[in-house]
N, C-alpha and C positions, 0 to 999 in steps of 0.2 A: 251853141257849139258844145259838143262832149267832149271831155278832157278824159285822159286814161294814165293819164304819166304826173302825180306830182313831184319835184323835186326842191328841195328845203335845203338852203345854205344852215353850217351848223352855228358859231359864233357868230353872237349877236341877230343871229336871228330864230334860230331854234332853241337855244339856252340862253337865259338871263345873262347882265353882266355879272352877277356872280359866277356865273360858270353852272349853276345849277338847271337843271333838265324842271322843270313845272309840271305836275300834272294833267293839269289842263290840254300840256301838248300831248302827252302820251295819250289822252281821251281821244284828241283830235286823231291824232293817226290811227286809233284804233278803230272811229268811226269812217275816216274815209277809205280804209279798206277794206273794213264791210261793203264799201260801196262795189269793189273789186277793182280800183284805181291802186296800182303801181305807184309805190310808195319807194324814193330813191333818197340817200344823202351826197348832194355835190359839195366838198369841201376841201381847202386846203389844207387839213391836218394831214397824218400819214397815215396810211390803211387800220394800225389797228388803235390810233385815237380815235377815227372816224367809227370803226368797229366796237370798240367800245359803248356811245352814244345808240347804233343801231342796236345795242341787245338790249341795253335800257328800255327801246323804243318796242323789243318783241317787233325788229323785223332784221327780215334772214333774206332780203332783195341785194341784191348789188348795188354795190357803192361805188361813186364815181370820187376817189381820193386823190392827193399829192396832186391840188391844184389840176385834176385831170388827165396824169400820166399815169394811173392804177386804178382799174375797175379791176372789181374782182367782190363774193358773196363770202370766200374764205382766202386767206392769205396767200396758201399754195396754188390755188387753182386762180387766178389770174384770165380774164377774156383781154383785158388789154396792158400793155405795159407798155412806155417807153422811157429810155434812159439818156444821164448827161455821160458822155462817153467819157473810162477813167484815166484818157489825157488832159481832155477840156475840165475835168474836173479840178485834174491839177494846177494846171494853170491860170483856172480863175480860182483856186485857194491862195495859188503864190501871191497874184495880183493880188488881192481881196487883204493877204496878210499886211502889207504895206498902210492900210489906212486903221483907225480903232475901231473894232466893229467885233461884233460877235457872228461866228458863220458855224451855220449850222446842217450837214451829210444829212437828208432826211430817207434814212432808207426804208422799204417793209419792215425789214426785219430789227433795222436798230437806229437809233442817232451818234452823229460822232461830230465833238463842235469842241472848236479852242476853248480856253478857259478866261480869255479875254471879260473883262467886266468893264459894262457900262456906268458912268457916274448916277445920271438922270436918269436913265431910260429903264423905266420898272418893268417896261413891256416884255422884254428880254428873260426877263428873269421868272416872268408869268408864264410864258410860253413855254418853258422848257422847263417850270417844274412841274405841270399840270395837263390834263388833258389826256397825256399816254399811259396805257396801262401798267399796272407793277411788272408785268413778265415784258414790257418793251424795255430792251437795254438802252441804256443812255449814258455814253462814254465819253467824257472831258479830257485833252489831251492840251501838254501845252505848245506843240507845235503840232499844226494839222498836216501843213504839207509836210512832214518826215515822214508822219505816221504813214497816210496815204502815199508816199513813195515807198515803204516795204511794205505794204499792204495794201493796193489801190482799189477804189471803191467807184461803184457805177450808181449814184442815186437818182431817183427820180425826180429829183427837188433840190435846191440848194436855199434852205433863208437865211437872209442876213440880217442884221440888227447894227447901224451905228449909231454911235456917239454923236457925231456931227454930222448936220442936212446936208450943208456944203460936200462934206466926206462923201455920202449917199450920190449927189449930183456928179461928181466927180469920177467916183469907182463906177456909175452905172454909167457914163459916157464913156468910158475906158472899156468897160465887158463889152459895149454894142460893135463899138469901134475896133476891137481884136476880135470877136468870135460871132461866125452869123450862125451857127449850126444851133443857138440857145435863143428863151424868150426871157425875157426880163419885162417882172413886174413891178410897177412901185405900187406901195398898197399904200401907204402912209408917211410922213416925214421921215421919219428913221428907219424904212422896215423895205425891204425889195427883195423876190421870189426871183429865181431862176431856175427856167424848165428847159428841156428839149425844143425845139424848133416844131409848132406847130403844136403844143401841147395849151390849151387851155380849159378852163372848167365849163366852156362852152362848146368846144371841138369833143371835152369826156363825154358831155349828155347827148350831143350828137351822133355819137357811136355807141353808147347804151340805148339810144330808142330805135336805133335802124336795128341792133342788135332785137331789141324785143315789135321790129316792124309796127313801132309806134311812132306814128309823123310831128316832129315840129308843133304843127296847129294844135294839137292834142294833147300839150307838152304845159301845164301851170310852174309856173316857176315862183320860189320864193325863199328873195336875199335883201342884204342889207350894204355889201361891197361893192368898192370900185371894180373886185376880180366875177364878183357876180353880174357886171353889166349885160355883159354880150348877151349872156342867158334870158337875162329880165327884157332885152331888145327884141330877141328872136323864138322866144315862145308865144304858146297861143295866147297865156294869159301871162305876163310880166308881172310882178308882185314885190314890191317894194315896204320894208319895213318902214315903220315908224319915226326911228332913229337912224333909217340911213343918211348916207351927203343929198344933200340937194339933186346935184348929176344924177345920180341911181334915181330919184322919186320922180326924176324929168321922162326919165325912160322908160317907167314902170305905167300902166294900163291901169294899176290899181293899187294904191297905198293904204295898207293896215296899221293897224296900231304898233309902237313901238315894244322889245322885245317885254321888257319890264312892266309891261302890260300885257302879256300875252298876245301878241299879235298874231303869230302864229294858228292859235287855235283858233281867235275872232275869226280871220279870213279863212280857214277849211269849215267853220258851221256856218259863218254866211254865206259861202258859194257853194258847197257840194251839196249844202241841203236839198238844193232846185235842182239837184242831178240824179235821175233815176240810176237805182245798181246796174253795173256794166252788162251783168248776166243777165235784166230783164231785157235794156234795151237789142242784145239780141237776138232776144226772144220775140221781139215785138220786130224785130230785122230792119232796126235801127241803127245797129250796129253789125258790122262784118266779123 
């Protein structure tokens, strides 16, 4: 099979768990598009975390960001958007306020999250001082739903962060059970995504490859997430880090090495080396 599309979850599978970019990968992506393979980031950060990592990477391709709900190459120009409407927003801010949790507006342009503190949960506190660039603004208020009542906000994305599982099981039977127009992820114990109705990071790369009239089969995927499943199920090659759950390496066609070892790069010079460049194969009209 020729593959033409790879796409690279970023956390935890593209960057170490330090958060640090490896050169090794930046080698890798710079060999396989030599190859002239279509080089994508699918992830849950927001467009310009996600954008940030692609200039690193010296690529200027479209990014499938916010969980799926923002493709776009620059910030204003947008091929796909969709949003959580800024009623449903409020109302699962209102809900959301009732339990301890941190909630967090992920918009393009900015973040806006209570100022709620977690006891345990470092995760919280990672996520939101890391990753976005210095010009993303990032504003802590201490009531959200006021704020967003004289100012309402339509984001792509809503994450949440609690304190307690129970709380998590609780609030995210409560969102399903009031509002069908949203999707709710639980990525982890204490951590659950809220997107639009229909929005995932599998439904993103499916409208960025019809978008570039590249099919599915032709589609290498590689992640390490519960949100990276569908992708690693439904491409030609499924690709499963190291350090993923079990479930992800069940579904995956082929498991690399964990990020902390460069997985990343192992699996783009063990497979693409046996792939002749896009522009010979069609030359040799092997390819259309």
């Amino acid at each position: 099979m020729i593959y033409r599309l790879l796409a690279i979850n970023i956390d935890g599978t593209l960057l170490q768990s330090n958060g640090r970019l490896h050169k090794s990968a930046k080698e890798a992506i710079e060999y396989v598009q030599q190859k002239g393979i279509y080089v994508t980031l699918v992830s849950s950060r927001s467009f310009p975390s996600a954008k940030k990592v692609a200039k690193a990477l010296k690529l200027d391709s479209l990014i499938v960001a916010h969980s799926g709900a923002y493709i776009a190459s620059s910030r204003d120009k947008p091929i796909f958007v969709r949003r959580l409407a800024e009623e449903v927003t409020y109302e699962i801010v209102r809900l959301l306020e009732g339990f301890s949790c941190q909630i967090r507006l992920v918009h393009e342009k900015f973040s806006l999250a209570n100022k709620s503190r977690l006891n345990h949960n470092l995760l919280a506190k990672t996520v939101f001082s890391s990753g976005d660039p210095i010009f993303y603004s990032q504003q802590f208020v201490d009531s959200l739903s006021d704020t967003i009542l004289d100012d309402p906000v339509n984001p792509p994305k809503i994450e949440v962060y609690f304190e307690d599982e129970t709380d998590l099981l609780d609030a995210q039977a409560a969102i399903k059970g009031m509002f069908h127009e949203i999707e709710v992820l639980q990525l982890n114990k204490y951590r659950i995504d809220i997107m639009p109705a229909g929005v995932s990071k599998l439904n993103g790369l499916l409208y960025l490859a019809d978008h570039l009239e590249i099919a599915r089969s032709e589609m290498v995927v590689i992640g390490d997430g519960i949100d990276d499943l569908g992708m690693i199920e439904e491409a030609g090659l499924g690709v499963a880090m190291g350090n993923a759950p079990t479930e992800v390496k069940k579904a995956a066609d082929w498991v690399t090495r964990p990020n902390n070892q460069h997985g990343v790069a192992y699996m783009v010079k063990e497979h693409f080396r046996k792939q002749q460049p896009i522009e010979f194969l069609r030359k040799m009209n092997l390819l259309k």
